[in-house]
C-alpha positions as CSV (number, residue, x, y, z in Angstrom):
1,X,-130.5,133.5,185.4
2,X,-129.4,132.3,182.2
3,X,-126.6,134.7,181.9
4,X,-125.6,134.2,185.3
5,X,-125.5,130.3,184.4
6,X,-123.7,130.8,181.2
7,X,-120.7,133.0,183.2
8,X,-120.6,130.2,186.2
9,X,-120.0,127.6,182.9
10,X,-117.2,130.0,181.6
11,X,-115.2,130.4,184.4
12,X,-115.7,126.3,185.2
13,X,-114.1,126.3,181.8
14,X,-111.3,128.7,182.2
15,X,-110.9,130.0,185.5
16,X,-107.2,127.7,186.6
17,X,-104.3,128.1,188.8
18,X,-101.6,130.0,187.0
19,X,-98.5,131.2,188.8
20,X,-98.0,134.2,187.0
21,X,-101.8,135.4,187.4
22,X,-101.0,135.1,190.9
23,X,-97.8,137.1,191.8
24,X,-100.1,139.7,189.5
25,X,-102.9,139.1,192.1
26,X,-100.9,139.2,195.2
27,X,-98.7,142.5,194.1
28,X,-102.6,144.1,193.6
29,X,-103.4,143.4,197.1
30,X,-100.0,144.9,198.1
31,X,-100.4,147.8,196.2
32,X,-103.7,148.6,197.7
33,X,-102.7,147.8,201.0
34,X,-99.4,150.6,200.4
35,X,-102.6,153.0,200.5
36,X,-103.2,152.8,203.9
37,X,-100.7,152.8,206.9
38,X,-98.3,150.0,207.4
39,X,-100.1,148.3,210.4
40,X,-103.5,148.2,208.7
41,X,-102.0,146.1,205.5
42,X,-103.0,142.8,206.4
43,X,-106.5,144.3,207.5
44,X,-106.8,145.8,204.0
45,X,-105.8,142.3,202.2
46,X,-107.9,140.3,204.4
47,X,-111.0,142.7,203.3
48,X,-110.0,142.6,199.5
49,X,-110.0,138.7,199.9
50,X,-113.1,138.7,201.5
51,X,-114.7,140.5,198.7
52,X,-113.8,138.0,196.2
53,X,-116.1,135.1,194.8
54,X,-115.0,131.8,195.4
55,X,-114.1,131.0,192.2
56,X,-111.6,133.3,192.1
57,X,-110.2,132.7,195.7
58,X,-110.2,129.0,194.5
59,X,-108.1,130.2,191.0
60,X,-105.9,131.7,192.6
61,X,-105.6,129.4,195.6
62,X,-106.4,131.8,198.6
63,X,-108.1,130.2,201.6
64,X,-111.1,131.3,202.0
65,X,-112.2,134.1,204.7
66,X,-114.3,133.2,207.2
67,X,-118.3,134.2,207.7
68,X,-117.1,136.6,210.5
69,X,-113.8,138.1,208.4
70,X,-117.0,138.6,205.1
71,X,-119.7,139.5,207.3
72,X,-117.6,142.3,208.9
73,X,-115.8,143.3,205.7
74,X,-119.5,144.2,203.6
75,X,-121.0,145.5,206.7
76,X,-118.3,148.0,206.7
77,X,-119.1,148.7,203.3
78,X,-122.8,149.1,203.7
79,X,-121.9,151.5,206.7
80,X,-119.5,153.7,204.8
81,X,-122.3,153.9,202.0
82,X,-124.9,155.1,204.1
83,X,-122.7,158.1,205.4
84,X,-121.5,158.9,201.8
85,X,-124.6,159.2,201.4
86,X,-125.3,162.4,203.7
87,X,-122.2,163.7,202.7
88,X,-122.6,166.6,200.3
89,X,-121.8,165.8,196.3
90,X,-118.4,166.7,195.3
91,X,-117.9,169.7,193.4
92,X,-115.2,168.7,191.6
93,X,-113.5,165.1,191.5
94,X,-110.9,163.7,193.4
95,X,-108.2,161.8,192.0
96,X,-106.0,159.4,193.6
97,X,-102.5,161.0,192.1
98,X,-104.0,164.1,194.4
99,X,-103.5,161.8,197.8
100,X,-100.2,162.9,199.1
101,X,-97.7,159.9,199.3
């Protein structure tokens, strides 16, 4: 708990708007979303920002999901976890320059 209140004081303290954190923040979310197909972009961004705490949504000046658009995003989550979990282990790893383009 103490550590937990000690990070909440630092990022009171330096957690801020910045512009240029922001187009750095916004072209993540549009990279990751170029991972999926084109229609599913704003469905991958919306689930990204939903994953976020609110002091970052508030540093970098997203609105906040919604219970429903956060409920449904880590549900997800959970659900894909618990069938990577019957799958198999790999055998060897998979890296993301091996996904075709």
């Amino acid at each position: 708990e103490d550590f937990e209140r000690t990070l909440d004081a630092y990022e009171d303290e330096h957690f801020g708007w910045d512009e240029g954190a922001r187009r750095v923040s916004d072209a993540t979310l549009a990279l990751m979303a170029s991972w999926y197909p084109a229609p599913l972009a704003p469905v991958v961004r919306g689930a990204s920002l939903a994953l976020l705490d609110d002091s970052l949504l508030k540093a970098f000046r997203y609105r906040r999901p919604g219970p429903v658009a956060r409920g449904l995003t880590r549900g997800a989550l959970r659900m894909r976890a618990r069938a990577v979990r019957l799958l198999p282990p790999r055998r060897k790893p998979h890296y993301a320059r091996q996904n075709p383009e």
